[in-house]
C-alpha positions in Angstrom: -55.1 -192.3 -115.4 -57.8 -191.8 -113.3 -61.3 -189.9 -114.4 -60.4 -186.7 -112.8 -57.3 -186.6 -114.8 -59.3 -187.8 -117.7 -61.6 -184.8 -117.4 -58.7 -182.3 -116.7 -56.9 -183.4 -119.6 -60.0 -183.1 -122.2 -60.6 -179.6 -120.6 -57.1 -178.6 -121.4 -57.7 -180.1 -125.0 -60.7 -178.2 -125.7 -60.0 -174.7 -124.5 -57.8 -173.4 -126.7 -60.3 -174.7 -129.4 -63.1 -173.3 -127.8 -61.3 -170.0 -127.1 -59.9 -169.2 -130.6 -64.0 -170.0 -132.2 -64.9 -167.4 -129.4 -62.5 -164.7 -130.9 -63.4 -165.5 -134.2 -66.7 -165.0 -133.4 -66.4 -161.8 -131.6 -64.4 -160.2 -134.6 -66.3 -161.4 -137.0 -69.2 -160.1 -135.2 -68.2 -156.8 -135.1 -66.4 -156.8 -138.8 -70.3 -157.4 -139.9 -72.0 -154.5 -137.4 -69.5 -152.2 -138.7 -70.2 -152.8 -142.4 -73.7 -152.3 -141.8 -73.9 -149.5 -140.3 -71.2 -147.7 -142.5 -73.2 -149.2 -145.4 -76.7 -147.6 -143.6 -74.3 -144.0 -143.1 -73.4 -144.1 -147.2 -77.3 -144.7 -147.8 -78.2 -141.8 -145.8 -75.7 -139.6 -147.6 -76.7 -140.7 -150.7 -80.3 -139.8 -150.1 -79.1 -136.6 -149.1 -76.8 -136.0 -152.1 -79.6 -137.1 -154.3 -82.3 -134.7 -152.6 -80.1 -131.9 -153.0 -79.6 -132.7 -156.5 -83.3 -133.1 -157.3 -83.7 -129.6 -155.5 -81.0 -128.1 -157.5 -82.0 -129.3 -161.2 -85.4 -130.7 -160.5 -84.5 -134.6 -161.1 -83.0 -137.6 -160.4 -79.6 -137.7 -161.7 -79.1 -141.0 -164.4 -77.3 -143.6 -163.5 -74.4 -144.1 -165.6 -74.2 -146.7 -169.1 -72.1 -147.8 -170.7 -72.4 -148.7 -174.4 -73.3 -152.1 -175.2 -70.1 -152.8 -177.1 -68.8 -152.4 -173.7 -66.6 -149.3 -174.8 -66.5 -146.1 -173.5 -70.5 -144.5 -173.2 -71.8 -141.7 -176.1 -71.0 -138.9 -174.1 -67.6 -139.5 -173.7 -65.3 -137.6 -176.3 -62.7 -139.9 -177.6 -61.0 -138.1 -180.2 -59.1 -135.7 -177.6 
């Protein structure tokens, strides 16, 4: 085997290799811009959901609790 069929026969090794880390890259790439920026869009609806809320009843909504038994919170009726 000579050098030049050396070479061509690593090339030919490698690129599949090489290719398949290249798409894996590129979709993982764009898995990660997209959940950014649909996490930035819910953020920005939030804010506005909140603002309107805060303009509505004049402040911030609670978050919700649970009790600390880890049942159902005091607000919730139970005995229906």
């Amino acid at each position: 085997m000579t050098t030049n069929e050396l070479i061509i026969a690593i090339i030919w090794g490698l690129t599949p290799t090489v290719l398949v880390g290249v798409i894996f890259y590129i979709v993982f790439r764009a898995v990660l811009h997209s959940d950014r920026n649909e996490r930035k869009a819910q953020a920005r609806i939030e804010a506005a959901e909140r603002q309107r809320f805060e303009r509505k009843y004049g402040a911030s909504p609670k978050p919700a609790q649970d009790a600390p038994n880890g049942g159902p919170s005091a607000d919730v009726d139970t005995k229906a």
